[in-house]
C-alpha positions as CSV (number, residue, x, y, z in Angstrom):
1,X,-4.1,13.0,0.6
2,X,-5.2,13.2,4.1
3,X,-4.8,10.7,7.1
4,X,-7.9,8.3,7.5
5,X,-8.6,4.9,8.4
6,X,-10.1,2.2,7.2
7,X,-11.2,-2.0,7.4
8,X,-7.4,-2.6,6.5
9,X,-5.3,-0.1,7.7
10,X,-2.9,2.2,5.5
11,X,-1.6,2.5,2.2
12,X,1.8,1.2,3.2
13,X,3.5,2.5,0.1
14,X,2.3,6.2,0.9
15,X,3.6,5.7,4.2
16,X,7.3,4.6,2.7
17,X,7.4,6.5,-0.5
18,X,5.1,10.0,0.0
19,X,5.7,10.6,4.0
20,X,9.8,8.7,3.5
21,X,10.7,12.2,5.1
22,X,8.6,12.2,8.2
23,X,10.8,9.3,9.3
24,X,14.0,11.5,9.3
25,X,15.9,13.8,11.5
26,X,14.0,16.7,10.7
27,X,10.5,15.1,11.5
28,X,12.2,13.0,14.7
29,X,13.4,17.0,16.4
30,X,9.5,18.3,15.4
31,X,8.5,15.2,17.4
32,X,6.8,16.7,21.2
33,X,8.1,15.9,23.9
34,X,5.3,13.3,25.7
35,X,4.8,13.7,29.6
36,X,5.8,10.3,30.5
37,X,4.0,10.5,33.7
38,X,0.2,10.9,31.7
39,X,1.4,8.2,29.7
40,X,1.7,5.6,32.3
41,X,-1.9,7.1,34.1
42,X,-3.3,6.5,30.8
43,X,-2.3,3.0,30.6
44,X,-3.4,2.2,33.9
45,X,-6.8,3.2,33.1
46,X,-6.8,1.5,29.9
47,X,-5.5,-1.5,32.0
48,X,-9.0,-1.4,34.1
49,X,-11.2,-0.8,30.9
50,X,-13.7,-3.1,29.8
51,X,-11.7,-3.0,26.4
52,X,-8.7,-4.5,27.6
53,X,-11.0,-7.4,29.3
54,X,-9.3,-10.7,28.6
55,X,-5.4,-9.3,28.7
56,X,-3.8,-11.3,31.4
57,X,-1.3,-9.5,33.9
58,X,1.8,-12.2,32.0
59,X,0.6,-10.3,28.7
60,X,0.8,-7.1,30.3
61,X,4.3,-8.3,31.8
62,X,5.5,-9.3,28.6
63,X,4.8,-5.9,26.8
64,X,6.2,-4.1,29.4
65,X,9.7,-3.1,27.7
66,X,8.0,-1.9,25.2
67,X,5.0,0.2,27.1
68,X,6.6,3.6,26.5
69,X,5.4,6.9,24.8
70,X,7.2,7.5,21.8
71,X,6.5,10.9,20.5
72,X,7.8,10.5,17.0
73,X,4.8,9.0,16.0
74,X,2.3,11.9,17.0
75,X,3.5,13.8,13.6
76,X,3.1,11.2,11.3
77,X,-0.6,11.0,12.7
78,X,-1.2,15.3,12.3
79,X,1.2,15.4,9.2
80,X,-0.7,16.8,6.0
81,X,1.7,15.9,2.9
82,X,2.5,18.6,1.0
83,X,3.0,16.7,-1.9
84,X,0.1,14.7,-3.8
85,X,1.3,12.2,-6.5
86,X,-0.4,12.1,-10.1
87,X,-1.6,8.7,-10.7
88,X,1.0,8.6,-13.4
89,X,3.8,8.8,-10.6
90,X,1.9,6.7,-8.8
91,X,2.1,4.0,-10.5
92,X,5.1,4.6,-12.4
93,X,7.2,3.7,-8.7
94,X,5.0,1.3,-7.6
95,X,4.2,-1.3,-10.4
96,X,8.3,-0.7,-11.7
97,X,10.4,-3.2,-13.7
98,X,12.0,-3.9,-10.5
99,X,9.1,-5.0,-8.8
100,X,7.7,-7.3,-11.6
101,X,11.2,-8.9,-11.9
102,X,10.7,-9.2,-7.8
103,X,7.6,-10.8,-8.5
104,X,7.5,-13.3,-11.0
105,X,10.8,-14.9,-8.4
106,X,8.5,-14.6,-5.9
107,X,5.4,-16.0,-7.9
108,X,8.0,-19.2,-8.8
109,X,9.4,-19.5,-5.4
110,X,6.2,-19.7,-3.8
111,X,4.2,-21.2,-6.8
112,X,2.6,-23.8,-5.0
113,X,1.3,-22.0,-1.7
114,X,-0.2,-19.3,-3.9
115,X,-2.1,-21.7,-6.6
116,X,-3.5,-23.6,-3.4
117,X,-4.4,-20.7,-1.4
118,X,-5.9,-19.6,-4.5
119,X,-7.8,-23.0,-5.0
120,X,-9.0,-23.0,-1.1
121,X,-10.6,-19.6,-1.4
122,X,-11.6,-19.3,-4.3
123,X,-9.3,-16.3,-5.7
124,X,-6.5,-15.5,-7.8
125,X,-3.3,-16.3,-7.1
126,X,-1.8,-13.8,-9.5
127,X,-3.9,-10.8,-7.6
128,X,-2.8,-12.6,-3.8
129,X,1.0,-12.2,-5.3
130,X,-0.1,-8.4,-6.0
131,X,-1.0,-7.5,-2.9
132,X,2.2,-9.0,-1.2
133,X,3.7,-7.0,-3.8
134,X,2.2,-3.5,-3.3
135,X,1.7,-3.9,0.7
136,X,5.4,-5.0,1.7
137,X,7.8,-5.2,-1.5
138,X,7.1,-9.1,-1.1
139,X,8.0,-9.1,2.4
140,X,11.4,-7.2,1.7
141,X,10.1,-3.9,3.6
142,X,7.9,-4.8,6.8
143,X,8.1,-2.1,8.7
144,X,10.1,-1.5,12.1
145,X,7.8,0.7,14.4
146,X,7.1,-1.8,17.6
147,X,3.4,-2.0,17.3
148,X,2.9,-1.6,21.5
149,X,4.8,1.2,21.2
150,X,3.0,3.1,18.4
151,X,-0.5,1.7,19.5
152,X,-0.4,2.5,23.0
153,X,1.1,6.3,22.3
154,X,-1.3,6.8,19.8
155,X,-4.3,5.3,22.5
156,X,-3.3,8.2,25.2
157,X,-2.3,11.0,23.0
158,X,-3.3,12.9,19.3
159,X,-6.4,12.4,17.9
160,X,-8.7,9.2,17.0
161,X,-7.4,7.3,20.2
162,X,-10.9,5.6,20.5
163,X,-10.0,3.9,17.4
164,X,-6.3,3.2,18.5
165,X,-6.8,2.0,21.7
166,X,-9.0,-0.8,20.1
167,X,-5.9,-1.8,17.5
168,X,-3.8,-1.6,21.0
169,X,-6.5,-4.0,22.6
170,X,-6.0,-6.3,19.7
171,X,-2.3,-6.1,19.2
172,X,-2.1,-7.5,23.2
173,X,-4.9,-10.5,22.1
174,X,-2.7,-11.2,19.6
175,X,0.2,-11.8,21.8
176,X,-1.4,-13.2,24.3
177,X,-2.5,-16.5,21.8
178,X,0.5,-17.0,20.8
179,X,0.9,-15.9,17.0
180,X,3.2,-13.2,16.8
181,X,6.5,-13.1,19.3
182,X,6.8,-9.6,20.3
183,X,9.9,-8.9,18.8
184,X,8.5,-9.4,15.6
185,X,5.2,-7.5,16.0
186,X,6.6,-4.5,14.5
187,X,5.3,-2.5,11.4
188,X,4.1,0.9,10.4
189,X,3.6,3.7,13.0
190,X,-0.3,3.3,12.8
191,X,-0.4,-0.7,13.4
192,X,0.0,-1.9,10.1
193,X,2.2,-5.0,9.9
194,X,3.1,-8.7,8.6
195,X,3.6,-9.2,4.6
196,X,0.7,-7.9,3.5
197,X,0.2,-5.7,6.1
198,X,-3.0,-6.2,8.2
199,X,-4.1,-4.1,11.1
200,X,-4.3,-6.4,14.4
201,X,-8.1,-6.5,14.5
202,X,-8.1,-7.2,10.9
203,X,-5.5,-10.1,11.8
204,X,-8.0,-11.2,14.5
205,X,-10.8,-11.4,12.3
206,X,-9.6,-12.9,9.2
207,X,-5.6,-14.0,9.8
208,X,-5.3,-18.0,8.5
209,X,-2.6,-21.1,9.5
210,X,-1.3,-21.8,6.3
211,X,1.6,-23.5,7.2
212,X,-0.5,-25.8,9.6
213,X,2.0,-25.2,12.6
214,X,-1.0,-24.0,14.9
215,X,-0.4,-20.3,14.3
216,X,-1.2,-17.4,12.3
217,X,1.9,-15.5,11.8
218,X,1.9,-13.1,9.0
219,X,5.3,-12.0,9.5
220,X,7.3,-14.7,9.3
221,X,5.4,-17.3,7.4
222,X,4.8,-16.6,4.1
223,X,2.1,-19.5,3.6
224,X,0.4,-17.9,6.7
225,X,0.6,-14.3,5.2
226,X,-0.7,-15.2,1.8
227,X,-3.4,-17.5,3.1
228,X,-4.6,-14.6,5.0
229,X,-4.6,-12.0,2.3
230,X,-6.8,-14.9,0.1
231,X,-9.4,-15.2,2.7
232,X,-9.4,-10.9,3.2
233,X,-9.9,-11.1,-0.5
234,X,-12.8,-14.0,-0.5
235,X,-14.3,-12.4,2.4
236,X,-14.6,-9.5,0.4
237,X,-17.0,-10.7,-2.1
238,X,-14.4,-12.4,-4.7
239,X,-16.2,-13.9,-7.6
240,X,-14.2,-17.1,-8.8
241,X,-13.4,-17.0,-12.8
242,X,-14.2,-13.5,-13.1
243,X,-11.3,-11.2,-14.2
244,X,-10.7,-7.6,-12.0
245,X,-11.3,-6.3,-14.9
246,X,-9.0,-5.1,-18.6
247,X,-7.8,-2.0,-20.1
248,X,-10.0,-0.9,-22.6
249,X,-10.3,1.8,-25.5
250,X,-12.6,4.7,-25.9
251,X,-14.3,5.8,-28.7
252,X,-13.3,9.2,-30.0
253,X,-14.0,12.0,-28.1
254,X,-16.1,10.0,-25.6
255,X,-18.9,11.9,-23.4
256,X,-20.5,8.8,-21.8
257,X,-20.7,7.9,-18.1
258,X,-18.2,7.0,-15.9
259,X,-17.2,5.5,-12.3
260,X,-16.4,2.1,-10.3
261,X,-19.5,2.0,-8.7
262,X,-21.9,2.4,-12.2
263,X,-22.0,-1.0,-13.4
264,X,-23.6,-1.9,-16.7
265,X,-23.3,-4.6,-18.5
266,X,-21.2,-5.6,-21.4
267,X,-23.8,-5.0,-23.7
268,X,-24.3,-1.5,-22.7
269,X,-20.4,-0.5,-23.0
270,X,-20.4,-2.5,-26.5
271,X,-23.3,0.3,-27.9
272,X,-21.1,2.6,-26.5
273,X,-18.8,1.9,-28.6
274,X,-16.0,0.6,-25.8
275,X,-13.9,-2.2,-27.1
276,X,-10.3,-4.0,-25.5
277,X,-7.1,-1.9,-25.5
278,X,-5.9,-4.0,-28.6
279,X,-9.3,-3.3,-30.7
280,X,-10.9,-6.4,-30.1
281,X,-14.5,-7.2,-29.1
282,X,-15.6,-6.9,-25.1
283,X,-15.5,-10.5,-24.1
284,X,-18.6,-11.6,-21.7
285,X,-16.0,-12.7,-18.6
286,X,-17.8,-9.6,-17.0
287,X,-21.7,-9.5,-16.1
288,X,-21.4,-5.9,-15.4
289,X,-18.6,-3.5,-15.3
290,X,-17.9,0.0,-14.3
291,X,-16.0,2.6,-16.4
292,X,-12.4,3.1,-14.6
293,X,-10.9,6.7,-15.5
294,X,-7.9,7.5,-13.0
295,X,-6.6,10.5,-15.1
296,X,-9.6,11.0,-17.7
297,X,-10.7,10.3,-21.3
298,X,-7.3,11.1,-22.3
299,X,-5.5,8.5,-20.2
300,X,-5.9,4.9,-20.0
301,X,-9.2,3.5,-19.3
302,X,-10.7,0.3,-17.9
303,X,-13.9,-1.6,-17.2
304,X,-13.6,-3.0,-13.9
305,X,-16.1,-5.5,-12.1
306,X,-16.4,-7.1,-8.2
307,X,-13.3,-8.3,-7.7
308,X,-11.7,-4.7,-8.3
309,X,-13.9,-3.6,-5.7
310,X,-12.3,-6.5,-3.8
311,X,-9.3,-4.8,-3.9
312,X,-10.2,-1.3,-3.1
313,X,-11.6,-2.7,0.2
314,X,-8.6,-3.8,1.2
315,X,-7.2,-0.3,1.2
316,X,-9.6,2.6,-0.1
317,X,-7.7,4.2,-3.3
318,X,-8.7,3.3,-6.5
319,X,-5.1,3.9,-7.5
320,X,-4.2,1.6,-5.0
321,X,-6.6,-1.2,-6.2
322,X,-5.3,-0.6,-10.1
323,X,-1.4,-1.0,-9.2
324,X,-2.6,-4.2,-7.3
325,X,-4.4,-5.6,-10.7
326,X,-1.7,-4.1,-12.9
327,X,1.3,-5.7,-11.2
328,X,-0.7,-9.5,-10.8
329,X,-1.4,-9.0,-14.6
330,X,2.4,-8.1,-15.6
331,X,3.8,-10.9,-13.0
332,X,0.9,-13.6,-14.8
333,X,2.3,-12.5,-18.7
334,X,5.6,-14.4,-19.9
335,X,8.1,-12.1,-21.5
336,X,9.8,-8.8,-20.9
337,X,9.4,-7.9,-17.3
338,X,10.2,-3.9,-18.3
339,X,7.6,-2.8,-20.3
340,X,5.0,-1.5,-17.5
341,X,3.2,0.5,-19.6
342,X,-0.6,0.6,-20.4
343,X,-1.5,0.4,-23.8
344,X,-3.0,4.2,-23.5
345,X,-0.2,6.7,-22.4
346,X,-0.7,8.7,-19.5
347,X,-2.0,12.6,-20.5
348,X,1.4,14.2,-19.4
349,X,4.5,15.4,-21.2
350,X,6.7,14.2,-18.0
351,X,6.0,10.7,-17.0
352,X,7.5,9.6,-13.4
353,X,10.3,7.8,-12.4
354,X,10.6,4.2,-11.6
355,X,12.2,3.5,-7.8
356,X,15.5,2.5,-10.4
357,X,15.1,5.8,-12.1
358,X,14.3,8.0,-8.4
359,X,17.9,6.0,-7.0
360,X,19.7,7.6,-10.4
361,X,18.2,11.2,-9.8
362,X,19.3,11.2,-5.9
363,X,22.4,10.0,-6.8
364,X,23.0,12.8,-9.0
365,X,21.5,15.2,-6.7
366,X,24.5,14.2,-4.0
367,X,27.0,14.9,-6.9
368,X,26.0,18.0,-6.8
369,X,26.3,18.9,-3.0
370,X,23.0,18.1,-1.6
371,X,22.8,16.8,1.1
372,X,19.6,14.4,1.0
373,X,21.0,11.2,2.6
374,X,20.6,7.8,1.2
375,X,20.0,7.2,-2.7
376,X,17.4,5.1,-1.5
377,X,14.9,5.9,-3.9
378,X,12.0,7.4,-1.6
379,X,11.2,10.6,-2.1
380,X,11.1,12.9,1.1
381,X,11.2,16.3,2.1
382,X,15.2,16.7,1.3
383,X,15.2,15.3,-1.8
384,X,12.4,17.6,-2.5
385,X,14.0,20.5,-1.8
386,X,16.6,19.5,-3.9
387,X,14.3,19.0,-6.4
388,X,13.0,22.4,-6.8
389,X,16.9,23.8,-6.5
390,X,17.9,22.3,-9.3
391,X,14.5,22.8,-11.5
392,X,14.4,26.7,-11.0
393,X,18.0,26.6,-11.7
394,X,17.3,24.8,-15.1
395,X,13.9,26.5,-15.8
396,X,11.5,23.9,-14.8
397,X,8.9,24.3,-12.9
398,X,9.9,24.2,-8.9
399,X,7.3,21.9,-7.8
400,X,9.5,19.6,-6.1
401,X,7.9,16.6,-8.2
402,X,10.7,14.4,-9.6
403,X,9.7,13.7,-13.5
404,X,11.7,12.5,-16.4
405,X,12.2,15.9,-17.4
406,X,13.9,17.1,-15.0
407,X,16.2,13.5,-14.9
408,X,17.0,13.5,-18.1
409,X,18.0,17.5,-17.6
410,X,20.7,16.7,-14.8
411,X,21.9,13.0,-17.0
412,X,23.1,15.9,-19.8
């Protein structure tokens, strides 16, 4: 998976769960050492730019202490992961027991801003709650990168710094009104920030007052933050009443087409023989519908309408969007909170480890001598290494992918 940008910003669970490592010691000593001297040129030109227009010298005054290159952020921009999860791992960490228990206490502690926020825009409150979910652990991991500091380094050096000197421009607007005290304007090391994670011209363009206290402050109000995320979602194109979509069941041996973006209608899918994971009939909650296949005919499969593409805008993965629908769905359903699982199996003979399940492995990794750090469930480059130790060792393959083979293996 390779660095881009989009409307939203960045998958903040690749940041903290495929690039954990880039964060440690070994990625902090690759970090160059910035000139300090270009640094401060480059913000004084930036200063006298017709993009900064509008920042007042008291703004400029106030970000001071934190107008400083930091050069630990130039690697996370170049780094290309060596590692690319299976959608099966994916989701495996990211939609875990763990979170859905996380979520249905978040769900009933904050029933009542979510159903209105849902009423006032027009979306679900279930798929609001999965996005706070997926973006920031339900505002349990926000990120700790000062935004002026990341923004501005990343405006003077590395690449795309027309594109970060905009998201600096923005992250100073938003000081200046008020919203966000700078202390607290902190997040990932491209910009990304608050509980469900916005980019600051994202925040300018679509950030609500839920709370009614006169500002928008996605960080530490929760109304505000999931007020926002509702209008990001409405603005999107959200059709009211309509599902994202269901799991659904091939027909043997399917051949037929496939893909978000070819939408047919019900009918269509029905003569194809499609029906709903359980057997049933294809209800009619859908006008059209495209044929989801994250890991092929052999995996689990799902028709998926508008407001799945709703969801992909507001971070471009298709994975991404599916652990969003997957984890609303699981918080909505009464019941067991640890069954996760689809009703189709993944096509693997390894399935991946829950965050629960990657704390256990670690844990019995540093048993053994390695020294990895923190059982902290994020899988970096250490653990990684570990990984593929201990697999050759027992005859696995040494990919350095941590699977329930390979758990179960070191559990005996």
């Amino acid at each position: 998976m390779k660095f881009k940008v989009n409307q939203h910003g960045f998958k903040a669970f690749l940041a903290t769960i495929l690039l954990a490592s880039l964060g440690s010691a070994q990625a902090q000593s690759a970090a160059p050492t910035l000139d300090q001297g270009q640094y401060q040129n480059c913000i004084s030109q930036l200063r006298s730019s017709g993009l900064f227009t509008g920042i007042s010298a008291a703004t400029w005054a106030q970000a001071a202490p934190q107008l400083q290159a930091d050069g630990t952020v130039l690697p996370l921009l170049d780094k290309q992961p060596e590692f690319s999860m299976p959608v099966w791992d994916y989701m495996a960490v990211l939609v875990d027991a763990e979170r859905v228990r996380d979520g249905k206490a978040a769900y009933k502690a904050w029933r009542d801003v979510l159903q209105t926020m849902g009423q006032r825009y027009g979306v679900s409150p279930y798929l609001v709650a999965g996005v706070w979910g997926v973006e920031s652990n339900f505002g349990q991991n926000l990120g700790g990168r000062p935004l002026i500091t990341s923004l501005s380094t990343l405006s003077c050096f590395g690449r795309r710094q027309a594109y970060f000197k905009g998201e600096f421009a923005n992250t100073l607007r938003i000081l200046q009104n008020g919203d966000v005290a700078l202390d607290k304007l902190n997040g990932s090391w491209a910009g990304a920030f608050g509980q469900t994670q916005f980019m600051p011209s994202t925040f300018l363009r679509l950030a609500q007052d839920g709370d009614g206290d006169g500002h928008k402050d996605i960080v530490a109000s929760v109304p505000d933050a999931l007020a926002s995320t509702a209008n990001f979602l409405a603005k999107a194109g959200f059709r009211t009443g309509q599902p994202w979509g269901y799991e659904v069941r091939l027909p043997a041996n399917y051949q037929g087409i496939s893909g978000r973006k070819n939408k047919q209608a019900m009918a269509y899918w029905r003569g194809l023989g499609l029906k709903l994971a359980d057997g049933s009939a294809l209800p009619d909650s859908l006008p059209q519908a495209g044929l989801l296949l994250p890991a092929g005919s052999a995996g689990p499969a799902f028709l998926v309408g508008k407001n799945f593409d709703t969801l992909y805008s507001y971070n471009a993965s298709e994975n991404y969007a599916l652990a969003i629908a997957h984890l609303a769905d699981l918080i909505a359903q009464n019941g067991d909170s640890r069954d996760t699982a689809f009703a189709q199996s993944w096509p693997t003979d390894d399935p991946g480890l829950s965050r629960a399940q990657n704390r256990e492995l670690q844990t019995l990794l540093l048993a053994k001598g390695y020294d990895i750090g923190a059982a902290d469930g994020m899988i970096g480059t250490k653990t990684r290494e570990a990984i593929k130790a201990e697999a050759a060792r027992l005859g696995l393959p040494a990919t350095g992918r941590a699977g329930q083979k390979l758990l179960a293996a070191l559990q005996k």
